[in-house]
C-alpha atoms as a printed R data frame, in Angstrom:
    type eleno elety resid chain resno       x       y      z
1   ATOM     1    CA   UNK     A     1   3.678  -7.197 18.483
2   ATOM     2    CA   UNK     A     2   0.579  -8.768 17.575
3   ATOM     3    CA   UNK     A     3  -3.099  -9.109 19.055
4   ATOM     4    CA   UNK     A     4  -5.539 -12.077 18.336
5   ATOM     5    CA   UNK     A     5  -9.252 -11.688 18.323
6   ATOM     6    CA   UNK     A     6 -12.578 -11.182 16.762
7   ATOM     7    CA   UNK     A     7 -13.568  -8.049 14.810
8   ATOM     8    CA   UNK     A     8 -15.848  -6.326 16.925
9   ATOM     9    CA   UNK     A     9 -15.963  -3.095 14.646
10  ATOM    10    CA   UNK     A    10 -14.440  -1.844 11.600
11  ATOM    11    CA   UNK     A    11 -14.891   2.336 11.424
12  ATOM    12    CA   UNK     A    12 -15.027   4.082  8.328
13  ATOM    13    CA   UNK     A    13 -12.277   6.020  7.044
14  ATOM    14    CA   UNK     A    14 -11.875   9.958  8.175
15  ATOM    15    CA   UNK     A    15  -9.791  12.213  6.268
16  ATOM    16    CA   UNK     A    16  -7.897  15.381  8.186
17  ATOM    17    CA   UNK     A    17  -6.776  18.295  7.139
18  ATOM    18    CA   UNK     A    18  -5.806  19.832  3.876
19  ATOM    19    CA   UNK     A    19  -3.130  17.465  3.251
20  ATOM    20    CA   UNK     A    20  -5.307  14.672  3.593
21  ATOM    21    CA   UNK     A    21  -4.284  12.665  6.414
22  ATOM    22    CA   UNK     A    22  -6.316   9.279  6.649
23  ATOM    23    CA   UNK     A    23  -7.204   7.117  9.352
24  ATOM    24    CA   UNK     A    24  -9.613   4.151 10.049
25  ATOM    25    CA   UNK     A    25 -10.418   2.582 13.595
26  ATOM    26    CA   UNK     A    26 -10.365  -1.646 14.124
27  ATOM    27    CA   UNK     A    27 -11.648  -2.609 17.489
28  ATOM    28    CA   UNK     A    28 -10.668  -6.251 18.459
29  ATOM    29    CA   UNK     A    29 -12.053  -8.655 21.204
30  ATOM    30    CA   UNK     A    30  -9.480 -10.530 22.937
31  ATOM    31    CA   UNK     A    31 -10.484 -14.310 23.597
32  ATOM    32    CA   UNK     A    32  -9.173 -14.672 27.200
33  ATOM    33    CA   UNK     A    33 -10.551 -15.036 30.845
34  ATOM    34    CA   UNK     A    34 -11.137 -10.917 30.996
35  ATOM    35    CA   UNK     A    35 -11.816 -10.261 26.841
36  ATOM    36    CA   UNK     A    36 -10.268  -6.288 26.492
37  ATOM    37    CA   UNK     A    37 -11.498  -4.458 23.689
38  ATOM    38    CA   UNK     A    38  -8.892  -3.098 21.834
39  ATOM    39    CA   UNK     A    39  -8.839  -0.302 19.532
40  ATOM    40    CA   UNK     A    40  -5.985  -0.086 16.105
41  ATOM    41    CA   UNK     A    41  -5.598   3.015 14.288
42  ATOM    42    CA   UNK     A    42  -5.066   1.880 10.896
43  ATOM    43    CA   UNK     A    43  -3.482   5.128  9.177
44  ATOM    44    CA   UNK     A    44  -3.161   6.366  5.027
45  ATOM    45    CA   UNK     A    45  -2.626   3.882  2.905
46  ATOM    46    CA   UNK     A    46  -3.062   0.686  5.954
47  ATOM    47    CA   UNK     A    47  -6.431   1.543  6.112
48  ATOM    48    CA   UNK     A    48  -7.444  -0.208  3.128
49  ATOM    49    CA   UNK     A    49  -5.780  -3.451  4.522
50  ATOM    50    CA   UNK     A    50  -9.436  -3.707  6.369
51  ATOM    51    CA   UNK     A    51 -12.258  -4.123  3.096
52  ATOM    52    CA   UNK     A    52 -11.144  -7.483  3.155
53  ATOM    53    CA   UNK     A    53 -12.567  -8.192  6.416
54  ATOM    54    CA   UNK     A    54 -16.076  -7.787  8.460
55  ATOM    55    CA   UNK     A    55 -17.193  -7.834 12.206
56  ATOM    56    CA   UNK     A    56 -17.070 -11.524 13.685
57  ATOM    57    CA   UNK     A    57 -13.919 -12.959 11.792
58  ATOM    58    CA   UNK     A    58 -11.241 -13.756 14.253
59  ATOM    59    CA   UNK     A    59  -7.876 -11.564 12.446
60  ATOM    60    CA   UNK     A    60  -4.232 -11.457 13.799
61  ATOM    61    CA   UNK     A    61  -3.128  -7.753 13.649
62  ATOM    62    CA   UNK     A    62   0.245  -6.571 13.534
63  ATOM    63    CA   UNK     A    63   0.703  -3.668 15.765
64  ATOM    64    CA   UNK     A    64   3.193  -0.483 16.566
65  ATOM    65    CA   UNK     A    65   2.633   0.786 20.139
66  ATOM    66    CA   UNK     A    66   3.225   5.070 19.779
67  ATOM    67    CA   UNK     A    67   3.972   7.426 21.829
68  ATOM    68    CA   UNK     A    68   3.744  11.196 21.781
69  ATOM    69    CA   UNK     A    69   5.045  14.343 24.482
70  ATOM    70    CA   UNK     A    70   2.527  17.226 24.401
71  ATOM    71    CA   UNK     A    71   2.832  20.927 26.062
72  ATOM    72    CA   UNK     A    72  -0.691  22.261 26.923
73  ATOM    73    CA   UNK     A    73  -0.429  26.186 26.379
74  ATOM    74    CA   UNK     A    74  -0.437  26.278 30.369
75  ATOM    75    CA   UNK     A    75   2.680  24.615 29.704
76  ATOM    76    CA   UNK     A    76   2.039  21.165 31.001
77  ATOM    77    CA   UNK     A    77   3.813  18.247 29.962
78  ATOM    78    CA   UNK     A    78   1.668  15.219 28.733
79  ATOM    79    CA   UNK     A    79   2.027  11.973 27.311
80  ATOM    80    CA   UNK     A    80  -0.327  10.141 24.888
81  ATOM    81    CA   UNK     A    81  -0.477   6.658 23.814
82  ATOM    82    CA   UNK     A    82  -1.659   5.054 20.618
83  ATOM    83    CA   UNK     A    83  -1.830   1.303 19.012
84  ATOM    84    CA   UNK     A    84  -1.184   1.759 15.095
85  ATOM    85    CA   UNK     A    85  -1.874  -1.538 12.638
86  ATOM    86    CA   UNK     A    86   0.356  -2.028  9.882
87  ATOM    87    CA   UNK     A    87  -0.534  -5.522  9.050
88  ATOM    88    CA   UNK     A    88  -4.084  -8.062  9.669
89  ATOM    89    CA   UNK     A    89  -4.641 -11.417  8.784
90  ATOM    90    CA   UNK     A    90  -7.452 -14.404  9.223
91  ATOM    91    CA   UNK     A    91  -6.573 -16.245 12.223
92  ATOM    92    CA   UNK     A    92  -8.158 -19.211 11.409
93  ATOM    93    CA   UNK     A    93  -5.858 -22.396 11.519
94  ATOM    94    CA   UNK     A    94  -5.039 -24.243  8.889
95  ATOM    95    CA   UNK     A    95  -5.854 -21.438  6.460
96  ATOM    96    CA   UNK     A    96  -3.311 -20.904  3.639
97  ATOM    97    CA   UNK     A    97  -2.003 -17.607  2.958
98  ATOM    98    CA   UNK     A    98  -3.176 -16.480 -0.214
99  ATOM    99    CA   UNK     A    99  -1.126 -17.316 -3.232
100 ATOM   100    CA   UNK     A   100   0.023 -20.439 -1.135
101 ATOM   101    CA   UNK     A   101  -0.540 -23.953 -1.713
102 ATOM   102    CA   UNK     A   102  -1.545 -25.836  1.445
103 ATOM   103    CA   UNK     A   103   1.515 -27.757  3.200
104 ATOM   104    CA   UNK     A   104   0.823 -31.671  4.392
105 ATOM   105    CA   UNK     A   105   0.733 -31.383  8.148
106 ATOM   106    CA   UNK     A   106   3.910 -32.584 10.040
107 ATOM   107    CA   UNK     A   107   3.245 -36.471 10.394
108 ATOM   108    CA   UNK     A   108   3.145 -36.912  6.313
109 ATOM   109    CA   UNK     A   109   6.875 -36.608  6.098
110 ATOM   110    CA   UNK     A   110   9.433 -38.854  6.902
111 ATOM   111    CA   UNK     A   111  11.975 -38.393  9.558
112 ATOM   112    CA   UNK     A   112  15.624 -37.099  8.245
113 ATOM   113    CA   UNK     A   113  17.073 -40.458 10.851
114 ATOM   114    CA   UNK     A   114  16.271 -42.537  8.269
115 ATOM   115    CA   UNK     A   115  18.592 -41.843  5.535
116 ATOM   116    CA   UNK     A   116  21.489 -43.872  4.874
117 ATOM   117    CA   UNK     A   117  25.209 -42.787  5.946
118 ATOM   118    CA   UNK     A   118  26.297 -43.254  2.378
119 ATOM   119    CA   UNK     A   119  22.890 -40.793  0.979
120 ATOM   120    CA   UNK     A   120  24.574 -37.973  3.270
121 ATOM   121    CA   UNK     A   121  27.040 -36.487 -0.450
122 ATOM   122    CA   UNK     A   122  24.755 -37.430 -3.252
123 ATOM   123    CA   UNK     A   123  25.401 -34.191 -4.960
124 ATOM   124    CA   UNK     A   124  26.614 -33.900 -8.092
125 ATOM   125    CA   UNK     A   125  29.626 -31.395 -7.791
């Protein structure tokens, strides 16, 4: 799944625990009629996926929606729900990933109709 939107907050990372369990908070703002402001867990080694990026930029994030089943020491049953990021991105069009060279838009090339019957086993084996 993925959710589009502009960086509203970036958290700083928190450690847990002796085993040193890390975790870092994204909150995005959805462009639509009713913006929602999402919170993403980014978790251990993901949460350095966000130095590259500050509040304002619009970002595509890669999400895994979790769920957990907790007993209370009453023994009640209860459910929690949490978005973990695994993967974010600039979401601004046109932009080439990076290492990529930019591709001519669709119009440059010419349509495959063209070619000639004979063209169709021009290979040499």
């Amino acid at each position: 799944m993925e959710i589009e939107g502009k960086v509203k907050l970036i958290g700083e990372t928190q450690t847990f625990g002796s085993n040193g369990f890390r975790k870092r908070e994204l909150v995005v703002t959805t462009d639509e009629q009713y913006p929602q402001h999402i919170m993403v867990e980014f978790v251990q080694d993901k949460c350095d996926l966000l130095n590259s990026y500050g509040v304002g930029q619009d970002v595509k994030v890669s999400i895994n929606l979790r769920g957990r089943e907790w007993t209370n020491p009453q023994g009640q049953v209860k459910y929690f729900n949490s978005i973990q990021g695994w993967r974010i991105e600039g979401a601004s069009q046109g932009a080439p990933a990076a290492g990529m060279p930019p591709v001519a838009p669709m119009e440059a090339f010419e349509p495959a109709d063209n070619l000639n019957e004979e063209d169709h086993d021009d290979l040499p084996f």
